[in-house]
Biopython code that builds the backbone (N, CA, C, O; Angstrom):
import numpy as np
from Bio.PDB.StructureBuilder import StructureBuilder

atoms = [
    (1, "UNK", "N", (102.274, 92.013, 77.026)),
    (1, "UNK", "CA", (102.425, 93.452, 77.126)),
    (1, "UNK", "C", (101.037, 94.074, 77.110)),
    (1, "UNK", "O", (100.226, 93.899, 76.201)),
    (2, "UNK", "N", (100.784, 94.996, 78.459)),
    (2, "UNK", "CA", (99.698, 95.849, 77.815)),
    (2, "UNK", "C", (100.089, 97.268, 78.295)),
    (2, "UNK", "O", (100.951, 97.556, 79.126)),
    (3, "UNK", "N", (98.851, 98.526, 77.236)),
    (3, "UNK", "CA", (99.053, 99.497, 76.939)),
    (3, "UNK", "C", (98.278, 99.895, 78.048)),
    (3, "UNK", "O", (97.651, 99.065, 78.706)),
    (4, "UNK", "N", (98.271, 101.447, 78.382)),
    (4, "UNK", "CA", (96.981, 101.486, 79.099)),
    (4, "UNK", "C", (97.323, 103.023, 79.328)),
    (4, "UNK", "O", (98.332, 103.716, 79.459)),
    (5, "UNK", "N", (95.979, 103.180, 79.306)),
    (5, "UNK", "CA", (96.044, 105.460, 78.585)),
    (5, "UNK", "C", (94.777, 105.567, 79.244)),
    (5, "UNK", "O", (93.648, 105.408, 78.781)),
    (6, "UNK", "N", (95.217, 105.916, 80.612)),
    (6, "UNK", "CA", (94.424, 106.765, 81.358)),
    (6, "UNK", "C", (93.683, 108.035, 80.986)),
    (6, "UNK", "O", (94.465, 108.923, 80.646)),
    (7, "UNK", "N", (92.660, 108.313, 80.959)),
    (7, "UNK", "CA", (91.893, 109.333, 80.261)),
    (7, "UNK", "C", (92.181, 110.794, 80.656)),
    (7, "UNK", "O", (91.966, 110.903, 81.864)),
    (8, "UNK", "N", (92.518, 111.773, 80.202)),
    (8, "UNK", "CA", (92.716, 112.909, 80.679)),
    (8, "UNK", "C", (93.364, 113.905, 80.073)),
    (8, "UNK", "O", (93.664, 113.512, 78.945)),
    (9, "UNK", "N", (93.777, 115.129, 80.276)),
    (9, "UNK", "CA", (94.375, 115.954, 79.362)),
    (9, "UNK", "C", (95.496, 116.043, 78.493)),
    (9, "UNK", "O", (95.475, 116.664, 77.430)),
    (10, "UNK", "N", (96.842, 115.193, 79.112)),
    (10, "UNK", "CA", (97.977, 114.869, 78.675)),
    (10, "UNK", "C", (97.710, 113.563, 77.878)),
    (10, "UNK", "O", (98.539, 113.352, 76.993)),
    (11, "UNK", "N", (96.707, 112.633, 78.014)),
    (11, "UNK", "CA", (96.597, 111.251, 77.012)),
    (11, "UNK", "C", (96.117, 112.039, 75.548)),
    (11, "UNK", "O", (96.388, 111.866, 74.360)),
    (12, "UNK", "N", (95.492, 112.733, 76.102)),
    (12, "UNK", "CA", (94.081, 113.921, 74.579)),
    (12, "UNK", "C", (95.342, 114.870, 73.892)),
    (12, "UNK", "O", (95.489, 115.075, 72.687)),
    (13, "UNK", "N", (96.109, 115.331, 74.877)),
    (13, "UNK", "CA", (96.998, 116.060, 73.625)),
    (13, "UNK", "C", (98.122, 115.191, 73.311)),
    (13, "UNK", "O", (98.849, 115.530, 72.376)),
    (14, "UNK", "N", (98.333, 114.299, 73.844)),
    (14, "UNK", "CA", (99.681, 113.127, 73.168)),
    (14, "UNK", "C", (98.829, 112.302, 72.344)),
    (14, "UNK", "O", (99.640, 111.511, 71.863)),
    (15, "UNK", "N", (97.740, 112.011, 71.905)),
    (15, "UNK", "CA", (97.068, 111.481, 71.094)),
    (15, "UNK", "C", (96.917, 112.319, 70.316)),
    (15, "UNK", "O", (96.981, 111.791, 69.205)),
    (16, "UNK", "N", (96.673, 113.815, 70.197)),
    (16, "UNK", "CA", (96.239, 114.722, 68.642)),
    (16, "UNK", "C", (98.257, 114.808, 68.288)),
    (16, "UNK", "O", (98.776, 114.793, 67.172)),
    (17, "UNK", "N", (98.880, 114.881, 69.448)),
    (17, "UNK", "CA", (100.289, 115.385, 68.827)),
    (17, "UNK", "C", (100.867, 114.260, 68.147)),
    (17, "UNK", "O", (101.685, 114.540, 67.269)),
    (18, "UNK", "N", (100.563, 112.764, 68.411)),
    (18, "UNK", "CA", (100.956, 111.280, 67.834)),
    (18, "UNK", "C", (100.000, 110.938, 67.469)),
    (18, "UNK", "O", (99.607, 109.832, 67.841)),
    (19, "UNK", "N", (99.411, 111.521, 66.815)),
    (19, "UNK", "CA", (97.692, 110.485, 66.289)),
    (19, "UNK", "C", (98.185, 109.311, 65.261)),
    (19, "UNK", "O", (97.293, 108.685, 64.688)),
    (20, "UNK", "N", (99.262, 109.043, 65.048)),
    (20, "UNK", "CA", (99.537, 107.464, 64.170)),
    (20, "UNK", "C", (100.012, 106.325, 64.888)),
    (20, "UNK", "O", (99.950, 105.151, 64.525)),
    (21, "UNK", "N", (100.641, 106.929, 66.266)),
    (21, "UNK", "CA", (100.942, 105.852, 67.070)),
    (21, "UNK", "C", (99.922, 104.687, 67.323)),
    (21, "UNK", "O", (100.188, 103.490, 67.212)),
    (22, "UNK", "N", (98.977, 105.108, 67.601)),
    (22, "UNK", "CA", (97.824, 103.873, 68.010)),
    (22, "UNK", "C", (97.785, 102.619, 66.348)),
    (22, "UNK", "O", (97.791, 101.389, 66.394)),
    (23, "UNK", "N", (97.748, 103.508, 65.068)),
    (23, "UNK", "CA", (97.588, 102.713, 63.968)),
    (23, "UNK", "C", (98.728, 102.203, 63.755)),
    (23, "UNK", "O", (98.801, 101.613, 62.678)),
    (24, "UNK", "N", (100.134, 102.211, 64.707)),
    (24, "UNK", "CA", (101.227, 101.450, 64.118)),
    (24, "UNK", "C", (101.730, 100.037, 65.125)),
    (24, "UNK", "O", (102.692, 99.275, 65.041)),
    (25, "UNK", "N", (100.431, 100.141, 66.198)),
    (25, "UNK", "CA", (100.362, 98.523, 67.101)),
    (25, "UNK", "C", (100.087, 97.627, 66.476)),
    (25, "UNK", "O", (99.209, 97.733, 65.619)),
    (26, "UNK", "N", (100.786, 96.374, 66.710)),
    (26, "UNK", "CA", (100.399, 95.200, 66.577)),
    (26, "UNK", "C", (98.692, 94.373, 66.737)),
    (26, "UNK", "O", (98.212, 94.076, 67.831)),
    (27, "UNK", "N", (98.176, 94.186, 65.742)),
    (27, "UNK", "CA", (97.399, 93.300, 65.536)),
    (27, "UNK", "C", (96.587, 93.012, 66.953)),
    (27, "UNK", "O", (96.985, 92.071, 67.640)),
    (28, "UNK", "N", (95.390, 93.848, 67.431)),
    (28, "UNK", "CA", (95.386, 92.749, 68.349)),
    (28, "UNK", "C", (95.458, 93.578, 69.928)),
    (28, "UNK", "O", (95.000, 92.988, 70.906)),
    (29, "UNK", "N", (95.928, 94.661, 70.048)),
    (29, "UNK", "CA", (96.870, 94.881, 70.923)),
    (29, "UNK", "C", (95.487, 95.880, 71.530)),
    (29, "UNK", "O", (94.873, 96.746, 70.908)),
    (30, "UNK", "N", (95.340, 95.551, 72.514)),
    (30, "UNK", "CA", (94.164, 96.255, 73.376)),
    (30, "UNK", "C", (94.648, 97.503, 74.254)),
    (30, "UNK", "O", (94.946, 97.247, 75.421)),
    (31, "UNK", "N", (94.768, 98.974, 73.767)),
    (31, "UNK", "CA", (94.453, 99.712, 74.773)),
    (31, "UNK", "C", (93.494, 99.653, 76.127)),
    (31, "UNK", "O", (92.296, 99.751, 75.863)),
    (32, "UNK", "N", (93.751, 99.540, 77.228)),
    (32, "UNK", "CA", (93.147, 99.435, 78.584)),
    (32, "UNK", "C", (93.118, 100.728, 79.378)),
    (32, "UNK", "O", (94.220, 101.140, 79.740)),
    (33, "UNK", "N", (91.980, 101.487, 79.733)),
    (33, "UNK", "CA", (91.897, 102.457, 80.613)),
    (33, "UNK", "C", (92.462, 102.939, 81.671)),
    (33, "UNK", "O", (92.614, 104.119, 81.988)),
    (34, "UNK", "N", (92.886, 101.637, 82.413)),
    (34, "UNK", "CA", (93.616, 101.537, 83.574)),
    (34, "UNK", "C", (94.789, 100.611, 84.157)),
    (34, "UNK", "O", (94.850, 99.396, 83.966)),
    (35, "UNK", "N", (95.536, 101.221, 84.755)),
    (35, "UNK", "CA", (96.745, 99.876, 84.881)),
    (35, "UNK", "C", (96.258, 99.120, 86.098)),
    (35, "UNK", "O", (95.717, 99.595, 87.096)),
    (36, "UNK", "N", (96.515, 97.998, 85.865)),
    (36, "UNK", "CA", (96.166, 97.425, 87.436)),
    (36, "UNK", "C", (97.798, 97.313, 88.128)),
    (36, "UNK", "O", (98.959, 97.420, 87.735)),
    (37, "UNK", "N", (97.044, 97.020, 89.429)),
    (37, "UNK", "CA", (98.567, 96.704, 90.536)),
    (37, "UNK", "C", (99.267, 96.225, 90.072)),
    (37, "UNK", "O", (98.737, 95.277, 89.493)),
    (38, "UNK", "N", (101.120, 96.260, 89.769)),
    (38, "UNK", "CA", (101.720, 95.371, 89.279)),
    (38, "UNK", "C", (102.082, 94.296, 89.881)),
    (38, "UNK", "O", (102.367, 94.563, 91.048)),
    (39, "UNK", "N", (102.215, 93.137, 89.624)),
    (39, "UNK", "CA", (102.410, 91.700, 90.454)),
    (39, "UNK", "C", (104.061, 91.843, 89.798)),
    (39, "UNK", "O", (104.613, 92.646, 89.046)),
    (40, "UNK", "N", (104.532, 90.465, 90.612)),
    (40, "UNK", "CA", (106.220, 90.395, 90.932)),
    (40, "UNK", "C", (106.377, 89.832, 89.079)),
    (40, "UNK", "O", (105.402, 89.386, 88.475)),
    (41, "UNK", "N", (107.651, 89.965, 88.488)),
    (41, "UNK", "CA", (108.045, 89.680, 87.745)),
    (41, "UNK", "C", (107.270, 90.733, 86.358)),
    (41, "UNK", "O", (106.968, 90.305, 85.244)),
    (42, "UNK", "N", (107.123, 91.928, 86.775)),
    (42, "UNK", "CA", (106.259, 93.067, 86.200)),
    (42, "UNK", "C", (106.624, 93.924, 85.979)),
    (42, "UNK", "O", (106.803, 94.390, 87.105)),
    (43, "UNK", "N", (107.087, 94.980, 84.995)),
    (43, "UNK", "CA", (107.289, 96.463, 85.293)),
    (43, "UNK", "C", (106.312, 97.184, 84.645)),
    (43, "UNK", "O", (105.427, 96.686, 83.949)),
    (44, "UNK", "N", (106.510, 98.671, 84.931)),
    (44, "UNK", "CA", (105.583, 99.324, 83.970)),
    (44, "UNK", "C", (106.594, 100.492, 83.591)),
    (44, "UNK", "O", (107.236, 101.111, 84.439)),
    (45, "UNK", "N", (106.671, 100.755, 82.030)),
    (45, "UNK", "CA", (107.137, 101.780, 81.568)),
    (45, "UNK", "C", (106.157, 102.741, 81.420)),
    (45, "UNK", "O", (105.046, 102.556, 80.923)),
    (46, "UNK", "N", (106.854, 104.368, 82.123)),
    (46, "UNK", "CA", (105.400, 104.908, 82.233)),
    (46, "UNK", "C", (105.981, 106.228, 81.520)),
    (46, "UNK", "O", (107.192, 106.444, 81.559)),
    (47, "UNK", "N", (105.069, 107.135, 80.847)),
    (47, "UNK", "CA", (105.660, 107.994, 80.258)),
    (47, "UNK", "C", (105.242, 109.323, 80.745)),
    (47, "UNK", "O", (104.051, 109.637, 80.743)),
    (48, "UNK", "N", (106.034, 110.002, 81.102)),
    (48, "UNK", "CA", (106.062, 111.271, 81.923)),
    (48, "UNK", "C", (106.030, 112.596, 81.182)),
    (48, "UNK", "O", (106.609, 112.587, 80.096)),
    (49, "UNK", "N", (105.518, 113.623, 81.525)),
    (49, "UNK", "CA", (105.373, 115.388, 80.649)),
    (49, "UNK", "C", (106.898, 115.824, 81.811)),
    (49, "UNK", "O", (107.074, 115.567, 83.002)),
    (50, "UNK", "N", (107.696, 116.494, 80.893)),
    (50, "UNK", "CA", (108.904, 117.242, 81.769)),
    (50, "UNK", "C", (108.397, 118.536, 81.659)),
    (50, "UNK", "O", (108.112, 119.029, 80.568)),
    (51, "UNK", "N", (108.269, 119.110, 82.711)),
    (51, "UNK", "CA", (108.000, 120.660, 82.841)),
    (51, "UNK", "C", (108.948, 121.585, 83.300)),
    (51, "UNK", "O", (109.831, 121.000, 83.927)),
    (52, "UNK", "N", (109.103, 122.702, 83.243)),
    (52, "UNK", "CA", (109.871, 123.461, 83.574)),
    (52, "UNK", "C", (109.107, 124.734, 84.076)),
    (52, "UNK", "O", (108.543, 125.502, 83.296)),
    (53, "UNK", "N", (109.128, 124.886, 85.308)),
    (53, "UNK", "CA", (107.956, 126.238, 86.100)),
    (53, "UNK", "C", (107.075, 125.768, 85.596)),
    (53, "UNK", "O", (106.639, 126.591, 84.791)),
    (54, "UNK", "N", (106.381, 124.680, 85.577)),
    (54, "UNK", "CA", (105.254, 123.888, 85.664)),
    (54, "UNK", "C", (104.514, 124.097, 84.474)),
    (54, "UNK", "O", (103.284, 124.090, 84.430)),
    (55, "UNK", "N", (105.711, 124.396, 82.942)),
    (55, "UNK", "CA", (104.819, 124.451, 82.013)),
    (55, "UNK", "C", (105.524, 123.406, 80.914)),
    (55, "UNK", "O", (106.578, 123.726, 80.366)),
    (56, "UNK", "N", (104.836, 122.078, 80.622)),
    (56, "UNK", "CA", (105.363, 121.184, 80.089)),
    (56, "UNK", "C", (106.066, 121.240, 78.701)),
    (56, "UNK", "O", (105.712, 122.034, 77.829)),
    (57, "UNK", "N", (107.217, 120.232, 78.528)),
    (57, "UNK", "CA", (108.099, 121.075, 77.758)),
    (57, "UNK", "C", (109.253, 119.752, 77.094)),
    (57, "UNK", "O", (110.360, 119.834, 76.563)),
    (58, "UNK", "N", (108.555, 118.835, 77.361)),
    (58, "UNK", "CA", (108.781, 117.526, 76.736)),
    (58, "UNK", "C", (108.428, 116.048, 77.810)),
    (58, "UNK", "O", (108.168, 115.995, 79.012)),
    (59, "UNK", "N", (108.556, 114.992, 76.796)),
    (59, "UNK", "CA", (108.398, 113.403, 77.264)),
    (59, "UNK", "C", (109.603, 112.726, 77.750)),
    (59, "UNK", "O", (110.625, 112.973, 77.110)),
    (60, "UNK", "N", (109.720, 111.806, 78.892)),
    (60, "UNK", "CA", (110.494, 110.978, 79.600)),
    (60, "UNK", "C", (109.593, 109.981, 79.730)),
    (60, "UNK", "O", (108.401, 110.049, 80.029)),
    (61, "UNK", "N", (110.502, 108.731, 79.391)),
    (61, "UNK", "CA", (110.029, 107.369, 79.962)),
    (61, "UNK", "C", (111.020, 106.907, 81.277)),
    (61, "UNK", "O", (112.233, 107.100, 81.363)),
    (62, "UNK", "N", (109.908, 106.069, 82.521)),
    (62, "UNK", "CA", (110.804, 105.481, 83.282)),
    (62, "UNK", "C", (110.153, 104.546, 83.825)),
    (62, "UNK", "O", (108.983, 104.251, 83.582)),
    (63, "UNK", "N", (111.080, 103.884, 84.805)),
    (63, "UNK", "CA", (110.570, 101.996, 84.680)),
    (63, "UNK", "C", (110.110, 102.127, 86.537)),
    (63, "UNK", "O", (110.789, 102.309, 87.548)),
    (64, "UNK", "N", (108.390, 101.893, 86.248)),
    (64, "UNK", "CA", (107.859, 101.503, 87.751)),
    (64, "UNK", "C", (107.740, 99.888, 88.026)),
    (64, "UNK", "O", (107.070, 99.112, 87.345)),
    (65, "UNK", "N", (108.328, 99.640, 88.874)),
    (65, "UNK", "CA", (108.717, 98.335, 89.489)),
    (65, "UNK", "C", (107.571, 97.904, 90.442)),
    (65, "UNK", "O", (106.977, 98.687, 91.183)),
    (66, "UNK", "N", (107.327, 96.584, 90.345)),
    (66, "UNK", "CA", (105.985, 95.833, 90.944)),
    (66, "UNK", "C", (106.156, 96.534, 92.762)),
    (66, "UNK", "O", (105.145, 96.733, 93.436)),
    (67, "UNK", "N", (107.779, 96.863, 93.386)),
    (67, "UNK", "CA", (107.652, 96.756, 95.088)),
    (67, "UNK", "C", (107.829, 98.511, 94.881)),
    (67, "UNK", "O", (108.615, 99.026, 95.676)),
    (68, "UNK", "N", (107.124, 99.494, 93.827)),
    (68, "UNK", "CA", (107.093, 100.403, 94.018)),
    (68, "UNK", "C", (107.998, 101.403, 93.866)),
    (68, "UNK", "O", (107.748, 102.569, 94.172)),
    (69, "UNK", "N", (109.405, 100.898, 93.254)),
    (69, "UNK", "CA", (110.576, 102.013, 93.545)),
    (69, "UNK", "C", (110.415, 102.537, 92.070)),
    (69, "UNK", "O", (109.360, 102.231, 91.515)),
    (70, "UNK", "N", (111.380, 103.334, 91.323)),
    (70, "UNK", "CA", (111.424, 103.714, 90.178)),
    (70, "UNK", "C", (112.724, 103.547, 89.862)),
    (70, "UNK", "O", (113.708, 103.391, 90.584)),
    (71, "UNK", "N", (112.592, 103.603, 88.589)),
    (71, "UNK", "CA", (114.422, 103.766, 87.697)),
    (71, "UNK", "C", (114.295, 104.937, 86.695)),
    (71, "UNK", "O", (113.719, 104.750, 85.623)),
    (72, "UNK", "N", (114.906, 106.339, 87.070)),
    (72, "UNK", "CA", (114.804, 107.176, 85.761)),
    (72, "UNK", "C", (116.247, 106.922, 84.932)),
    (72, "UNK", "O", (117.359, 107.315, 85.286)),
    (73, "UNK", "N", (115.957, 106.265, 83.904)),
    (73, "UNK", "CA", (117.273, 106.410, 83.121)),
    (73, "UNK", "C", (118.186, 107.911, 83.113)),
    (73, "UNK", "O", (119.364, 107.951, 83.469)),
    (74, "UNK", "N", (117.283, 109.309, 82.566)),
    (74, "UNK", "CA", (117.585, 110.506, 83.113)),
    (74, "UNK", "C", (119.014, 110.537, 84.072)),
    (74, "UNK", "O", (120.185, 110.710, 83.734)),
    (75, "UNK", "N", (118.611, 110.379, 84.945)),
    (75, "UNK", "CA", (119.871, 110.751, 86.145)),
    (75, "UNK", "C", (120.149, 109.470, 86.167)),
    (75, "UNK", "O", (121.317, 109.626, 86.525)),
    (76, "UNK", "N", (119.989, 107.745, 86.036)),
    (76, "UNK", "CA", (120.492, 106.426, 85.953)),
    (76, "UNK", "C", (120.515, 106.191, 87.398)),
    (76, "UNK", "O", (121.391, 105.432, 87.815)),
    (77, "UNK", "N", (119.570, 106.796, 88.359)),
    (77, "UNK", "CA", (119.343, 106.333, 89.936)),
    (77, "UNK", "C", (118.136, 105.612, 89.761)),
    (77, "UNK", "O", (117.265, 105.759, 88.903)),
    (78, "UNK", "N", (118.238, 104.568, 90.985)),
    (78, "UNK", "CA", (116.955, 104.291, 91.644)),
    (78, "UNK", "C", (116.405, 105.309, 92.253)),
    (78, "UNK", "O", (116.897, 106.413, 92.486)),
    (79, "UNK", "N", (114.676, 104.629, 92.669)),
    (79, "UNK", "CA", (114.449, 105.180, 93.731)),
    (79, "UNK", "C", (113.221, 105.082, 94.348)),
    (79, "UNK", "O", (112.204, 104.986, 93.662)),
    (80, "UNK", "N", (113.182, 105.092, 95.512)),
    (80, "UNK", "CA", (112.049, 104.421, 96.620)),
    (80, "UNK", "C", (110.397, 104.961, 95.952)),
    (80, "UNK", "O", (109.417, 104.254, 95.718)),
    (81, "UNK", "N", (110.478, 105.682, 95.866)),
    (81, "UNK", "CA", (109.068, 106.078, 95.231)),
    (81, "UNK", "C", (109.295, 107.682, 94.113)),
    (81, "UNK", "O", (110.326, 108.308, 93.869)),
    (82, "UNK", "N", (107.890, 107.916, 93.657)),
    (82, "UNK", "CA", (107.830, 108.822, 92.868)),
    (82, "UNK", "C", (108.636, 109.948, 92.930)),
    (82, "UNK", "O", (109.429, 110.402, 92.105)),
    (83, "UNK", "N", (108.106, 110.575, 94.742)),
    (83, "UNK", "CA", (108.429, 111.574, 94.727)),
    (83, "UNK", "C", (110.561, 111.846, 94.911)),
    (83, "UNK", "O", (111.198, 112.804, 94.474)),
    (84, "UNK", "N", (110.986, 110.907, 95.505)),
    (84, "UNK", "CA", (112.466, 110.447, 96.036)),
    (84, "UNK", "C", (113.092, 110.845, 94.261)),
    (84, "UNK", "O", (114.202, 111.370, 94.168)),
    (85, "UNK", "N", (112.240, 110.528, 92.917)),
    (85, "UNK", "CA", (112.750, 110.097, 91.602)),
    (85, "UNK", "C", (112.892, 111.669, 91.608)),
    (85, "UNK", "O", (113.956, 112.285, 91.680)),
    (86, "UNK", "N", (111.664, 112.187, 91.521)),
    (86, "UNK", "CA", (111.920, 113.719, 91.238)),
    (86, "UNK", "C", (112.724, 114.090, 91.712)),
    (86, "UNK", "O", (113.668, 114.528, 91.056)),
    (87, "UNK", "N", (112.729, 114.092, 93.339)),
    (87, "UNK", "CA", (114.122, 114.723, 93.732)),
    (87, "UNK", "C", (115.297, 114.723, 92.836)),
    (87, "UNK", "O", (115.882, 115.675, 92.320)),
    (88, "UNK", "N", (115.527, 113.398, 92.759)),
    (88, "UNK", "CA", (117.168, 112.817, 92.021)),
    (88, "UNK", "C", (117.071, 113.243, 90.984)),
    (88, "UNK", "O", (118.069, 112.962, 90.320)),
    (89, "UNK", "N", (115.952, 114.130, 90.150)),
    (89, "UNK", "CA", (116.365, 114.802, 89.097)),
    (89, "UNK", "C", (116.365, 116.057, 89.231)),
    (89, "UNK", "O", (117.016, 116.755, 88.453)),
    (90, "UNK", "N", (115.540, 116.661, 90.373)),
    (90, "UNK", "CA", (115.722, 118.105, 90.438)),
    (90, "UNK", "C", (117.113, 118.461, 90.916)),
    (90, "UNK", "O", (117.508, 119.601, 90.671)),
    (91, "UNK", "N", (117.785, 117.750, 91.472)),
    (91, "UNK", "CA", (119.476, 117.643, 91.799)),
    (91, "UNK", "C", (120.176, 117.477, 90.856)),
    (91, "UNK", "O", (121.265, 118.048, 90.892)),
    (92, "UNK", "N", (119.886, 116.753, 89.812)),
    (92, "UNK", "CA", (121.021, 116.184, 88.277)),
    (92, "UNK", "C", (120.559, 117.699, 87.998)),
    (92, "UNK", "O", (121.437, 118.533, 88.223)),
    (93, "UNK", "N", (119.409, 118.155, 87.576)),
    (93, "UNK", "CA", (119.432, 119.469, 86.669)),
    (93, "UNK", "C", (118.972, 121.025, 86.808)),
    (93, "UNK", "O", (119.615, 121.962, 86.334)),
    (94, "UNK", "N", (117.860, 121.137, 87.471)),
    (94, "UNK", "CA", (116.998, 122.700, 87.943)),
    (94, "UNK", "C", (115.775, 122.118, 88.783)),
    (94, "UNK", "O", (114.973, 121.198, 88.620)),
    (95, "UNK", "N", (116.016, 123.124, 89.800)),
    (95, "UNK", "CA", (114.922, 123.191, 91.181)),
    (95, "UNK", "C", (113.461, 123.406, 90.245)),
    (95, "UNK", "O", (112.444, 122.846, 90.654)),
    (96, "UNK", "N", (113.420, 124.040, 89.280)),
    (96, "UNK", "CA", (112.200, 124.596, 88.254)),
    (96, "UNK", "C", (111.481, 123.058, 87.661)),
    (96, "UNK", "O", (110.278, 122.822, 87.548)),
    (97, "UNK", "N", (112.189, 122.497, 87.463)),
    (97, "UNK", "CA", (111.819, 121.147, 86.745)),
    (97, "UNK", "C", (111.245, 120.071, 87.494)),
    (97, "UNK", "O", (111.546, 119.634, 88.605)),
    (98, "UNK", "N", (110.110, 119.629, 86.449)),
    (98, "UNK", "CA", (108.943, 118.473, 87.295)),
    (98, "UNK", "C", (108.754, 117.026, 86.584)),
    (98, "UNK", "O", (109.335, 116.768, 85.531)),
    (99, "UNK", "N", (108.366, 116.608, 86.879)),
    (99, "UNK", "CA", (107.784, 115.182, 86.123)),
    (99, "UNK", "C", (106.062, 115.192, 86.606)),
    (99, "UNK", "O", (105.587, 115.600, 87.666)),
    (100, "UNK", "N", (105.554, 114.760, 85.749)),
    (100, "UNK", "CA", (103.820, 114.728, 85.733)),
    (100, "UNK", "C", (103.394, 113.234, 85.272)),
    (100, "UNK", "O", (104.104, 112.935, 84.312)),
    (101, "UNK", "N", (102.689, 112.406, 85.528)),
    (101, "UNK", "CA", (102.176, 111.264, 85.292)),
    (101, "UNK", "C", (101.120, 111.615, 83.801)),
    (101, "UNK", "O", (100.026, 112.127, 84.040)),
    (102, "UNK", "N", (101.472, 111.338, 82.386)),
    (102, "UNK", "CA", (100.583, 111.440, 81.462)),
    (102, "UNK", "C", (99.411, 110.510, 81.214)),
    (102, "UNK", "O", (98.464, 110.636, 80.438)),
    (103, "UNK", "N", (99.796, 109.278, 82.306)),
    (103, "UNK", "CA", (98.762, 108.482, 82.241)),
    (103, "UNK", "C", (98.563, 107.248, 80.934)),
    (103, "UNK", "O", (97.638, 106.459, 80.742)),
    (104, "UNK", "N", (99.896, 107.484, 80.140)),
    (104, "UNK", "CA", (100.094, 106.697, 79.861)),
    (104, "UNK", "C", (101.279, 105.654, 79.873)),
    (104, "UNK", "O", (102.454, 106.016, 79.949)),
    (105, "UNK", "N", (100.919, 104.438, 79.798)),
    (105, "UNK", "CA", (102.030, 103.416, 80.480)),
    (105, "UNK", "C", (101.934, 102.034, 79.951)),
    (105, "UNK", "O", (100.863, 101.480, 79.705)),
    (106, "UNK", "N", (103.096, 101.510, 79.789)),
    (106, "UNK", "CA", (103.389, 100.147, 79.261)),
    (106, "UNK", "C", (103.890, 99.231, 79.600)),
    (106, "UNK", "O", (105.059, 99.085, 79.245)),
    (107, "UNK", "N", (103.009, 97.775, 80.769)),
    (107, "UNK", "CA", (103.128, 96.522, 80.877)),
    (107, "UNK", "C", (103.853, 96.031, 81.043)),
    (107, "UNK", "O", (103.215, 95.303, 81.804)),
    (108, "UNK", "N", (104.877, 95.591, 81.079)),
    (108, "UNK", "CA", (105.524, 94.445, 80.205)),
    (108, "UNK", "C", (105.977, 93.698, 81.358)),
    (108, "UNK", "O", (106.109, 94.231, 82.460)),
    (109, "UNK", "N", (106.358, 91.779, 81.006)),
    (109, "UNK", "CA", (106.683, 90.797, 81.777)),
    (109, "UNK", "C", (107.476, 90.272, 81.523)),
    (109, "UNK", "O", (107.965, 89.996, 80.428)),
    (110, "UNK", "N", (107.859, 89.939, 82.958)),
    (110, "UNK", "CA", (109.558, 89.334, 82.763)),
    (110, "UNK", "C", (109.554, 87.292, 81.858)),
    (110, "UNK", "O", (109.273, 86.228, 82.411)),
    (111, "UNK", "N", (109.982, 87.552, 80.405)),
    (111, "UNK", "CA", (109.989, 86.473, 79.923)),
    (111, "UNK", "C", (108.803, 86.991, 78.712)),
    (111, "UNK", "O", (108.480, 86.101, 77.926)),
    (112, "UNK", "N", (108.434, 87.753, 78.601)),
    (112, "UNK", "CA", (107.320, 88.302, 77.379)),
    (112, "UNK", "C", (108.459, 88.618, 76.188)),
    (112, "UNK", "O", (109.419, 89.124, 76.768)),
    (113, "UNK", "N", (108.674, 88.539, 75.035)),
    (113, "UNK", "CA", (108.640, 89.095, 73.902)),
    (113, "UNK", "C", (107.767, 90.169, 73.447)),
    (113, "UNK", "O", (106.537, 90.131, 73.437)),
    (114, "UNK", "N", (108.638, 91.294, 73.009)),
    (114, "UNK", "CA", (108.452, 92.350, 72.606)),
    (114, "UNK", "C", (109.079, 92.522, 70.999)),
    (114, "UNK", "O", (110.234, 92.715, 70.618)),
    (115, "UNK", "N", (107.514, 92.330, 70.078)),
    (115, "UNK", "CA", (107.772, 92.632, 68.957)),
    (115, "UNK", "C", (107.184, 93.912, 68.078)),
    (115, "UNK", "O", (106.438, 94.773, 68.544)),
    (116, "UNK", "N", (107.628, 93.867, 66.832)),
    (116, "UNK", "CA", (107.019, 95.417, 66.251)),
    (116, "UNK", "C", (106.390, 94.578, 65.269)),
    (116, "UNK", "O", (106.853, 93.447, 65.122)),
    (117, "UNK", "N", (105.019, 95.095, 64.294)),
    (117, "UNK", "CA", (104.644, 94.942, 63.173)),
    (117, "UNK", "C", (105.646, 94.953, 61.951)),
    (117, "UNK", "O", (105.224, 94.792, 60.806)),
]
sb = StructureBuilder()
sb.init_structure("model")
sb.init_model(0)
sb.init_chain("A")
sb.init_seg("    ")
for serial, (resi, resn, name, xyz) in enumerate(atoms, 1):
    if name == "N":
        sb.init_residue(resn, " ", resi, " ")
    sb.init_atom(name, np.array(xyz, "f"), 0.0, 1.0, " ", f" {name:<3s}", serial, name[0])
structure = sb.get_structure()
């Protein structure tokens, strides 16, 4: 599993608004700047700002897949890329409502164990 918290405004205020999250990882566990390409047997859980008239207004997680499509649990569709996801939620709920990339995102491999401290 890796972490990886892209630098920028939404990582800086989800870090002062969770500042204990980082001290409650496992031993070990390397924050990384950047995600690389995902290879096959890969996903990335990525965590999203929900906005409403483009003023953010809570967190969503959803699962980016190595051939690019997405899964928002949210509405429980696939979908071909980013923008196709938004759609399928601006349809489940309000034309007003967005998803934003916070830049931060989480790894994980098919056959990895996922444990807590």
């Amino acid at each position: 599993m890796d972490i990886h918290e892209h630098p920028g405004i939404f990582s800086k205020v989800l870090n002062w608004l969770y500042s204990d999250v980082k001290s409650s990882l496992a031993p070990g566990t390397v924050v990384r700047p950047h995600a690389a390409e995902l290879r096959e047997g890969e996903a990335e859980l990525k965590a999203l700002a929900v906005s409403f008239a483009k003023v953010p207004v809570g967190l969503h997680w959803v699962a980016h897949r190595a051939d690019g499509s997405y899964m928002d649990p949210g509405t429980g569709k696939n979908a071909g890329s980013f923008d196709d996801m938004q759609r399928n939620m601006r349809a489940e709920s309000h034309l007003f409502m967005g998803y934003a990339d916070t830049g931060i995102s989480i790894v994980v491999r098919r056959g990895e164990s996922i444990s807590r401290p």
